[in-house]
C-alpha positions in Angstrom: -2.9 -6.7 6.4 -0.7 -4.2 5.6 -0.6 -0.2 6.7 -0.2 1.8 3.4 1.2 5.0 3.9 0.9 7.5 0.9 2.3 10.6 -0.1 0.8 12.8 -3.1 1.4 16.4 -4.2 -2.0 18.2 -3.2 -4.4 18.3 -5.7 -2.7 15.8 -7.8 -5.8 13.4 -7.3 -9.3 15.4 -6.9 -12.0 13.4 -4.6 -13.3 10.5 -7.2 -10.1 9.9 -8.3 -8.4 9.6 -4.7 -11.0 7.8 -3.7 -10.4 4.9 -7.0 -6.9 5.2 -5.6 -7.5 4.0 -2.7 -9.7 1.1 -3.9 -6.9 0.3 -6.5 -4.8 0.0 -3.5 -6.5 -2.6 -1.4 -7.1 -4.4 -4.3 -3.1 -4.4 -5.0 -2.6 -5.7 -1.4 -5.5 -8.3 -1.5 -3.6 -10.0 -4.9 -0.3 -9.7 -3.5 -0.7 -10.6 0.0 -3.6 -13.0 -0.9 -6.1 -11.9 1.2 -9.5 -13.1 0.4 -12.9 -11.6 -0.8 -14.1 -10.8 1.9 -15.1 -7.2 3.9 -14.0 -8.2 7.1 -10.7 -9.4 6.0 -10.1 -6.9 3.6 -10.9 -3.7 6.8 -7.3 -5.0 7.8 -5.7 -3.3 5.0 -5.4 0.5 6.1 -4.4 3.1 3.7 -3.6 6.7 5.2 -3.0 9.7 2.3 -1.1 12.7 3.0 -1.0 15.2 0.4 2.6 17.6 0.1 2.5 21.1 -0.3 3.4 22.7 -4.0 7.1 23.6 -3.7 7.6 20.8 -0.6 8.7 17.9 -2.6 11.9 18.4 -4.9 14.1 16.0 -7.2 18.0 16.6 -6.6 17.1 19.6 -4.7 14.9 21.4 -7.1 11.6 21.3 -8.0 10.3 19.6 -10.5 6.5 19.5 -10.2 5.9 20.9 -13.3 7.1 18.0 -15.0 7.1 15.1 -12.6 4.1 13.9 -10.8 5.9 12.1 -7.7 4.2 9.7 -5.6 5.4 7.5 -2.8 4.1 4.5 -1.4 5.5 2.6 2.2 3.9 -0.2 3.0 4.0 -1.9 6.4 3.7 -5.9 5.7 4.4 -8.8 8.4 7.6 -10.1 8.1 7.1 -14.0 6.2 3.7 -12.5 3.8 5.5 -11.8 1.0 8.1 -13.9 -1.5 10.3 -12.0 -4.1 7.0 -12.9 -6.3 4.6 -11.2 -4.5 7.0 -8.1 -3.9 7.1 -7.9 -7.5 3.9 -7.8 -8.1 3.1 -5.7 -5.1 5.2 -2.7 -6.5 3.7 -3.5 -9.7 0.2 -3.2 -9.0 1.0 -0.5 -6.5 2.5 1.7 -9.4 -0.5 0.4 -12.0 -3.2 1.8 -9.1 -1.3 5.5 -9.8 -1.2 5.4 -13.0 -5.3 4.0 -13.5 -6.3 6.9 -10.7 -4.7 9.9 -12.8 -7.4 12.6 -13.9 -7.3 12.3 -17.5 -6.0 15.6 -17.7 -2.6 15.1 -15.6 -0.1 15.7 -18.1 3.0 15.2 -15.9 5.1 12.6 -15.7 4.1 9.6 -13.0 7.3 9.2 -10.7 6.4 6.3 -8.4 8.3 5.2 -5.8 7.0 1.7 -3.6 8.6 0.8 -0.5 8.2 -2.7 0.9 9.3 -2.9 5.0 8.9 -6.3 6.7 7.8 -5.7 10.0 9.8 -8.3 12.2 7.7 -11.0 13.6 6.5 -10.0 17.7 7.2 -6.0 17.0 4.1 -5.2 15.6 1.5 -4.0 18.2 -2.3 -4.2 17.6 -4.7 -2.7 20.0 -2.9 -3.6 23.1 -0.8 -6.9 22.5 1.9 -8.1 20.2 0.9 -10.0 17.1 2.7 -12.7 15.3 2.6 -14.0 11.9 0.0 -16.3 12.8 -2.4 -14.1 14.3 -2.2 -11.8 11.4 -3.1 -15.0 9.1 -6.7 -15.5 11.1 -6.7 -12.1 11.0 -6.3 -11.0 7.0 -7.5 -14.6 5.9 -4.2 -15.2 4.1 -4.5 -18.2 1.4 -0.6 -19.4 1.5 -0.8 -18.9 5.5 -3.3 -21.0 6.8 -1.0 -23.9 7.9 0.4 -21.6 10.5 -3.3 -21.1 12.3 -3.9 -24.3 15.1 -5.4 -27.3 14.2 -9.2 -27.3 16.0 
């Protein structure tokens, strides 16, 4: 269930292919964060894009968008979802869903950058009360959580 925050130079992905991005993002956090097939589980993942103006992003102070296409991901997880595993493959598949969204004729280099925060369990607020690990595994349906939901 995580918040995915992302930040692209404008432009750099035209509708279809911000739009694949997207997908290729909540796919990424369904494998790593096991969350199963299913729409209602899968409506917890949100992704938010914010697109940098030319000349706004720079490398060591200058800038470089004529040869480096950077993109930044931070991603809001609850604290306990993730092992060194799943991080792994997280900012794997997070760097992959970049790269497969390029227009064909982006020439630039891909520049990713993937940050992981673990929000610490009681100080994420949904609506208008504090959730905990547990309610976010009934909520996102996570596989290798379910022994933390009560026993009916």
């Amino acid at each position: 269930m995580p918040n995915i925050l992302v930040k692209i130079p404008k432009g750099a992905f035209p509708s279809e292919h911000r739009a694949a991005l997207v997908q290729k993002l909540n796919d990424a956090a369904a494998a790593a964060e096991q969350i199963p097939d299913d729409p209602r589980k899968r409506s917890m993942c949100w992704v938010l894009i914010d697109e940098v103006e030319p000349g706004a992003w720079t490398c060591g102070a200058s800038d470089m968008s004529a040869r480096l296409l950077p993109c930044l991901a931070v991603i809001y997880v609850p604290a306990g979802v993730l092992d060194d595993a799943s991080q792994a493959m997280y900012v794997d598949l997070v760097h992959a869903a970049f790269q497969q969204s390029l227009p064909a004729a982006e020439k630039r280099q891909l520049a990713t950058s993937v940050i992981l925060h673990h929000v610490v369990d009681g100080t994420w607020g949904v609506n208008d009360a504090i959730w905990r690990l547990p309610d976010f595994a009934q909520a996102a349906g996570y596989a290798h959580l379910q022994a933390l939901l009560p026993r009916a």
